[in-house]
N, C-alpha and C positions, 0 to 999 in steps of 0.2 A: 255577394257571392264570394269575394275576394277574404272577405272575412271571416265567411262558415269557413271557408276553406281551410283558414289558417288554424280555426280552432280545431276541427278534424285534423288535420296534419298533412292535407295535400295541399300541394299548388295548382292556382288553374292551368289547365291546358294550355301549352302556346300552340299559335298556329303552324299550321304547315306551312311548306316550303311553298307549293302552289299558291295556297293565299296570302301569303306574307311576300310572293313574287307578284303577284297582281296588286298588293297594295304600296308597292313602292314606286316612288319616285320616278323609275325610270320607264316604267309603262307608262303611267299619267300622261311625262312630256312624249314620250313615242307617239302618243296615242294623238295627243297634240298635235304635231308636227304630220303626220300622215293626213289628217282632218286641212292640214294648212295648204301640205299638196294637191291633196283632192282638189279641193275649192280652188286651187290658183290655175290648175288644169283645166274648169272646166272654168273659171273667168277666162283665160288664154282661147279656149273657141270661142266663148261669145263677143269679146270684143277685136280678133283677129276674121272674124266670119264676113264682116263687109267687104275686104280688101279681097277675099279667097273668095269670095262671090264674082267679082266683077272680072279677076284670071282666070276664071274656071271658062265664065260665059263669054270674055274674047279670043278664049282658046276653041269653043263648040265642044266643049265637055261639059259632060253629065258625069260627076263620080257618085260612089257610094256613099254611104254616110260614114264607113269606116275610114273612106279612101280622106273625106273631105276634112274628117278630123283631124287626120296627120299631117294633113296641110296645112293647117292652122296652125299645126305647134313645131314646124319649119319653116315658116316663112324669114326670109332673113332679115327685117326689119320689120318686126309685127311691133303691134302698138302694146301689147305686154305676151312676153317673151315665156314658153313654157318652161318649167323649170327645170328641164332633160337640157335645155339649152343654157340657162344660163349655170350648170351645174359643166358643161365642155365647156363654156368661157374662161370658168374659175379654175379649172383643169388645163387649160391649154397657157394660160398668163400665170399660173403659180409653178405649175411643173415643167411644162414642155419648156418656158422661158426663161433665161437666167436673169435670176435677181436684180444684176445690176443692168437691165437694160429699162429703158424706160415703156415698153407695152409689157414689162412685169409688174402684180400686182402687189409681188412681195415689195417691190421697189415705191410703189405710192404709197402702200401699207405703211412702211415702216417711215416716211416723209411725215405722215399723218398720224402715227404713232406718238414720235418724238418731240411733237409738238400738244399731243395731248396730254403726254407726262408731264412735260415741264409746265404747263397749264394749272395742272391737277398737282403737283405741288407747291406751284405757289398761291392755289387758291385756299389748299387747306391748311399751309402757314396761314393766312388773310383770314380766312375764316377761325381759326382759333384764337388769333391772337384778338378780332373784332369783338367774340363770347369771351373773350374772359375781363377785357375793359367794359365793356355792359355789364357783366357781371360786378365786379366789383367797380364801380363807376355809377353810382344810380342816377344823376344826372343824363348819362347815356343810354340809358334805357328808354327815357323819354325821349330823347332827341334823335340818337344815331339810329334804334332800331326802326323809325317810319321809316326811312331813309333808305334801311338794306332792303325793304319790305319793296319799296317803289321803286329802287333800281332792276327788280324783276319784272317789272309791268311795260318796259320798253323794249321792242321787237328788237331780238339779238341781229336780226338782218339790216334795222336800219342805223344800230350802231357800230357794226365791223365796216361799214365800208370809212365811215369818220375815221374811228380807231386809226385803218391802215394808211389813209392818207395822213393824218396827224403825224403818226411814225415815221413815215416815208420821209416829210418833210424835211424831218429832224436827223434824216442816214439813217432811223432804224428799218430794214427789212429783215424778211427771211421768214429766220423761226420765232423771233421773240413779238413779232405782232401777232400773231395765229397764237401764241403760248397765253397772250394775255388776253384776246377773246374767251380761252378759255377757261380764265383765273374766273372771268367777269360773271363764267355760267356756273363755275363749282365752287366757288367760294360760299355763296348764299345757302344752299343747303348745310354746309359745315358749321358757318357761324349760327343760323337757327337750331340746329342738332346741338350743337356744343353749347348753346345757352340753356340751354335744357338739360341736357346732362351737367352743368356747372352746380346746376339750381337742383339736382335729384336728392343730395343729401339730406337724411329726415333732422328736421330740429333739433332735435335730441342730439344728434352728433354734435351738429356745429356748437350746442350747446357747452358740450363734453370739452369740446378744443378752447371754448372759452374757460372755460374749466381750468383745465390744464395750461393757462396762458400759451396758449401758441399762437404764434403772429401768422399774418395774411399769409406771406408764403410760406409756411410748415401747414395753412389749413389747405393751400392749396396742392398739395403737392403729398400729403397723406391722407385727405379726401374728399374735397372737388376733383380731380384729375380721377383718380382710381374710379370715381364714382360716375366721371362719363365717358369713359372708355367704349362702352358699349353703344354708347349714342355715338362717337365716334366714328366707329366704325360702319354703324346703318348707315349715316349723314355720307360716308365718303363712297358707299356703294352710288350713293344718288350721283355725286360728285363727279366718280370717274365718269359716267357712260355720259353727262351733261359735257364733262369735261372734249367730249372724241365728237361732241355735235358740236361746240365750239370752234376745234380745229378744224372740222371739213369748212363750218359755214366760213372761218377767216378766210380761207382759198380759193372760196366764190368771188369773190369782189377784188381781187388783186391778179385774177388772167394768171393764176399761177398755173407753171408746165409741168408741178409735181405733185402727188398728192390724192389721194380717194377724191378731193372737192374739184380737184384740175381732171380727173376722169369723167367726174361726174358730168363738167361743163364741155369738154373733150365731146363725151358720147350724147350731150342737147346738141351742139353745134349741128353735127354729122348726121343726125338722126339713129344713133346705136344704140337702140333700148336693151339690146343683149350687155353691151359693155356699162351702158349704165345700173341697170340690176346688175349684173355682177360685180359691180364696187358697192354698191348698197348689202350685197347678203355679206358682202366682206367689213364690211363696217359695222354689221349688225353680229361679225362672228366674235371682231376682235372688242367689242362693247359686252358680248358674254363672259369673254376668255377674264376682260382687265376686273368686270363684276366677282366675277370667281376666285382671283386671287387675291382680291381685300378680302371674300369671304375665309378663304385661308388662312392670309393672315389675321385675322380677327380671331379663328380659334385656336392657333399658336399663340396669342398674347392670352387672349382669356385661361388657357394654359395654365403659364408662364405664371400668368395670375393667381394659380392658386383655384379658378373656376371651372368646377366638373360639369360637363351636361346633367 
C-alpha cells in the first residue's frame, strides 16, 4: 500500500488523534492499573469478610451488602488493606509529616534510597569491569563466568544476614553493608549484559582493527565499548530495581530503625498492614522512578551518540 502510494504521489493516511490517543502508551498502563484496583478491591472484601463477619454477628447486626462492603475496606487492621487506605497512609506520612521525622516516608525513603544508589554503582563498576576480563581473558570465561552464574542461585535472604554480621564485626555498619547487598544483586545483570555487548561487534570490524594494527585498548574503546552501550543500559535497568530489593532486604536482618525494610518489619511487629503496604507501593514507586531515569539517560547518551530512533 505504502508503495502504490508513493508511486501515485500520496502518502498514507495517518491516524487520528482518537486512535493514535487509544494506541498509546498511556491508556495501555491506565488501563492496567485500574484492572489492578479493581481486583485489589475486590480481593480486600474477600479476605477482610471473616473478620467483618464475626463484628457484625457480636454486634446483632444484619448490614446490607453495600453497608458490609465498606466495612471491609475500613477496618483498621484488615488482613489486606483496600487501596483508598493505603493511598491516606501514603498521604498522610509524605505530606501531612515532615520529612525529617521518623513516621515520614520520605524520611525511610530516602534511608533506602541512598543505599541503593551506592549499591548500584558499585555493582555496575563490578559488573563491567568482571565483562570486560572474560572478555578479553579467555581463560576466564571458563572459569569466572560458572561462578557469577551460581553466585545467583543462593537465597539473597540467607546471605545478608552473614554479610551484616561479618561487617559489623569488623566496625562496618550503617550504609555500606545494605550498599553491598545490593552491589551482590546488580552487579550480575551488568556483568552478563556487558559480556554481550563486549562480544556484539561483527567480525569484520574486529577484523578491520586488526587491520589497521590497533591495540586492545584503541579496539576497546572505539568499538567493544560504543558497541555495548545499549546492552549497558538494558543490563542497568535490570540492576537498579534489583539493586532497591537489595537494600530493603539488608534492613531486614539488622533491627534497623530506618528504612522502607525497618517499616516493613515496624508494621509485621504491630500488625499494620496499612503501614506495611504503604511502604511496599512506595518502593514499588521509587523502583519505577530509578527505572525511568536510566531509561533517560540511555537516550541522552544514544543521543550524544550520534543514534536517531
Amino acid at each position: 500500500m505504502s508503495a502504490a502510494a508513493d508511486i501515485i504521489g500520496y502518502a498514507p493516511a495517518r491516524p487520528g488523534l482518537v486512535t493514535r490517543f487509544f494506541r498509546s502508551s498511556f491508556v495501555a498502563v491506565t488501563v492496567i492499573v485500574l484492572a489492578i484496583i479493581v481486583i485489589w478491591y475486590i480481593a480486600a472484601t474477600f479476605l477482610n469478610s471473616p473478620w467483618q463477619y464475626e463484628v457484625f454477628a457480636r454486634a446483632g447486626e444484619k448490614p446490607g451488602v453495600v453497608e458490609f462492603v465498606e466495612a471491609t475496606w475500613s477496618q483498621e487492621r484488615p488482613v489486606l488493606p483496600s487501596p483508598h487506605q493505603v493511598g491516606e497512609e501514603l498521604y498522610k506520612t509524605i505530606f501531612e509529616t515532615a520529612p525529617t521525622s521518623k513516621r515520614s516516608l520520605i524520611y525511610h525513603g530516602w534511608i533506602t534510597l541512598s543505599s541503593t544508589l551506592l549499591g548500584f554503582v558499585m555493582g555496575t563498576a563490578l559488573g563491567i569491569l568482571l565483562a570486560t576480563a572474560i572478555v578479553h581473558v579467555a581463560s576466564l570465561d571458563k572459569s569466572l563466568m560458572p561462578w557469577i552464574v551460581a553466585s545467583q542461585t543462593i537465597p539473597i535472604l540467607a546471605i545478608a544476614p552473614m554479610v551484616i554480621v561479618v561487617l559489623a564485626s569488623v566496625g562496618l555498619t550503617g550504609l555500606l553493608p545494605k550498599a553491598i547487598i545490593s552491589t551482590y544483586l546488580s552487579f550480575f545483570p551488568v556483568a552478563v549484559g556487558m559480556v554481550k555487548g563486549l562480544r556484539s561487534p561483527d567480525p569484520i570490524n574486529l577484523d578491520l582493527m586488526r587491520t589497521f594494527n590497533a591495540s586492545r585498548p584503541q579496539t576497546f574503546w572505539k568499538l567493544r565499548w560504543p558497541s555495548s552501550v545499549p546492552y549497558l543500559f538494558v543490563s542497568m535497568r535490570v540492576a537498579v530495581a534489583a539493586s532497591l530489593v537489595g537494600a530493603i532486604v539488608g534492613e531486614l536482618p539488622t533491627g534497623a530503625v530506618a528504612g522502607l525494610g525497618a517499616r516493613l518489619l515496624t508494621g509485621s511487629y504491630y500488625g499494620q498492614t496499612v503501614q506495611i503496604w504503604s511502604a511496599l507501593v512506595l518502593a514499588s514507586v521509587l523502583a519505577a522512578v530509578l527505572v525511568t531515569l536510566v531509561g533517560i539517560a540511555q537516550r541522552i547518551v544514544m543521543r550524544l551518540m550520534g543514534v536517531r530512533a
